[in-house]
C-alpha positions as CSV (number, residue, x, y, z in Angstrom):
1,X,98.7,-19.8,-66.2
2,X,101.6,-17.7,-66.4
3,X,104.3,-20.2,-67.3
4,X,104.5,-23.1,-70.1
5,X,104.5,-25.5,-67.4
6,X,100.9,-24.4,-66.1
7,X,99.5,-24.8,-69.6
8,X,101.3,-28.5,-69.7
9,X,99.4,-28.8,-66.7
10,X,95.9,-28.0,-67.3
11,X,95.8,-29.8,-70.5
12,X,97.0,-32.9,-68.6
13,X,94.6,-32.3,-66.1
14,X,92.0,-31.2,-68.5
15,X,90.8,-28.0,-67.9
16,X,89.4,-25.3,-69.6
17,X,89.4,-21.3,-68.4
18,X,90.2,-23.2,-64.7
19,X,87.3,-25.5,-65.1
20,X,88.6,-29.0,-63.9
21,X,87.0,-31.2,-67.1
22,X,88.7,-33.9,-65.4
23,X,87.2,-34.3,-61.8
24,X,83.7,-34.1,-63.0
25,X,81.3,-36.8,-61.8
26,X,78.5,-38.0,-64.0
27,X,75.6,-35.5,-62.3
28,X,78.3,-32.5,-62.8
29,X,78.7,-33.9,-66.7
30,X,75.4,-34.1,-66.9
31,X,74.5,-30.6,-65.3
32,X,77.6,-28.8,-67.7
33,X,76.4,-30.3,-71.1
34,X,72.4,-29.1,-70.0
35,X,74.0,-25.4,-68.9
36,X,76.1,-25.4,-72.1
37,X,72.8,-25.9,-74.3
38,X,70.4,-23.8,-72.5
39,X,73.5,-20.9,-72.8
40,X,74.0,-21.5,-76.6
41,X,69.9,-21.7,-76.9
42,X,69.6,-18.1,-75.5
43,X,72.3,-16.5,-77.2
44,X,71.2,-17.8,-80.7
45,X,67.9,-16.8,-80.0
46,X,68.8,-13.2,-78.9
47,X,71.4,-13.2,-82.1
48,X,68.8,-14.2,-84.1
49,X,66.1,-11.0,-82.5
50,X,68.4,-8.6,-83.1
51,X,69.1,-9.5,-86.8
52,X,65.3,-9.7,-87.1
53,X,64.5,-6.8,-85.7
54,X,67.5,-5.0,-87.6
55,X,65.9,-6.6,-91.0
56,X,62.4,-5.3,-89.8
57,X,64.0,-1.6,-89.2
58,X,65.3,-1.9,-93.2
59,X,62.7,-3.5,-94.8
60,X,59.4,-2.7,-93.2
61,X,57.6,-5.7,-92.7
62,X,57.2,-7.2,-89.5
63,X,58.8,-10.7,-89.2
64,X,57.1,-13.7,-86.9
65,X,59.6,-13.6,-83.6
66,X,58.5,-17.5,-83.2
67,X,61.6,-18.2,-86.1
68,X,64.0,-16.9,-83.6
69,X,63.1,-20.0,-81.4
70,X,61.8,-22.8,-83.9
71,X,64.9,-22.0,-86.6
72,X,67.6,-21.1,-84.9
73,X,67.6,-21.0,-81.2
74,X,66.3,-24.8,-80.4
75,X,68.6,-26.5,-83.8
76,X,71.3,-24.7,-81.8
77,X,70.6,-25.2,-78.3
78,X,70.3,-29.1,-79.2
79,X,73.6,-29.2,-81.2
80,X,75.5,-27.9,-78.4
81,X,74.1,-29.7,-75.7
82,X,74.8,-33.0,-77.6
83,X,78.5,-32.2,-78.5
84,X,79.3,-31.1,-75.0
85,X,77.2,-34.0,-73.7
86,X,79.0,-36.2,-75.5
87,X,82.5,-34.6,-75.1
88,X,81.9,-34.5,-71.2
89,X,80.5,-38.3,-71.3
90,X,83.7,-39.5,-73.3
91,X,85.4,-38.0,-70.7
92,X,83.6,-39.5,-67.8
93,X,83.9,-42.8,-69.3
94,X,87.3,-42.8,-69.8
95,X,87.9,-41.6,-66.5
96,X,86.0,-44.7,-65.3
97,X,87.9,-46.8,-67.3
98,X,91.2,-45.5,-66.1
99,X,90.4,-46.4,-62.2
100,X,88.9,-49.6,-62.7
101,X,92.5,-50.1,-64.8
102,X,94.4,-49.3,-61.8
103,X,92.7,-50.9,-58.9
């Protein structure tokens, strides 16, 4: 995307970093909000290790790892996967909506 023209493009066409948003079916939705969750559930909890272990190195005291996945990796990992469920659902939807407008 090297001219304005391409950027007019892809947000008419709706995509994001080359990812057509707007020719996804319902199983490719489906599959992209899931991805998007586990990804964000995996970071956060590896974020949240390595400030663990990081307070563990300055304090001392050994922390329980299982807070990493209960407080912060799973709250996240759900968050996510409901916003881009329901982004990517809106989208479907709409695109649905749209053909059954013009046939």
């Amino acid at each position: 995307m090297t001219t304005a023209n391409d950027v007019e493009r892809a947000r008419r066409d709706g995509s994001l970093f080359g990812i057509p948003f707007g020719d996804l079916g319902w199983f490719a939705s489906l599959l992209m909000g899931v991805a998007t969750g586990m990804t964000a559930f995996f970071l956060a909890t590896f974020v949240a290790i390595v400030v663990m272990l990081v307070m563990m190195s300055v304090s001392h005291h050994t922390p329980d790892f299982a807070i990493a996945y209960r407080l912060v990796g799973f709250p996240v990992g759900v968050v996510v996967m409901t916003a881009a469920l329901g982004y990517l659902g809106f989208n479907w939807a709409r695109r649905m909506a749209r053909r059954r407008r013009a046939a």
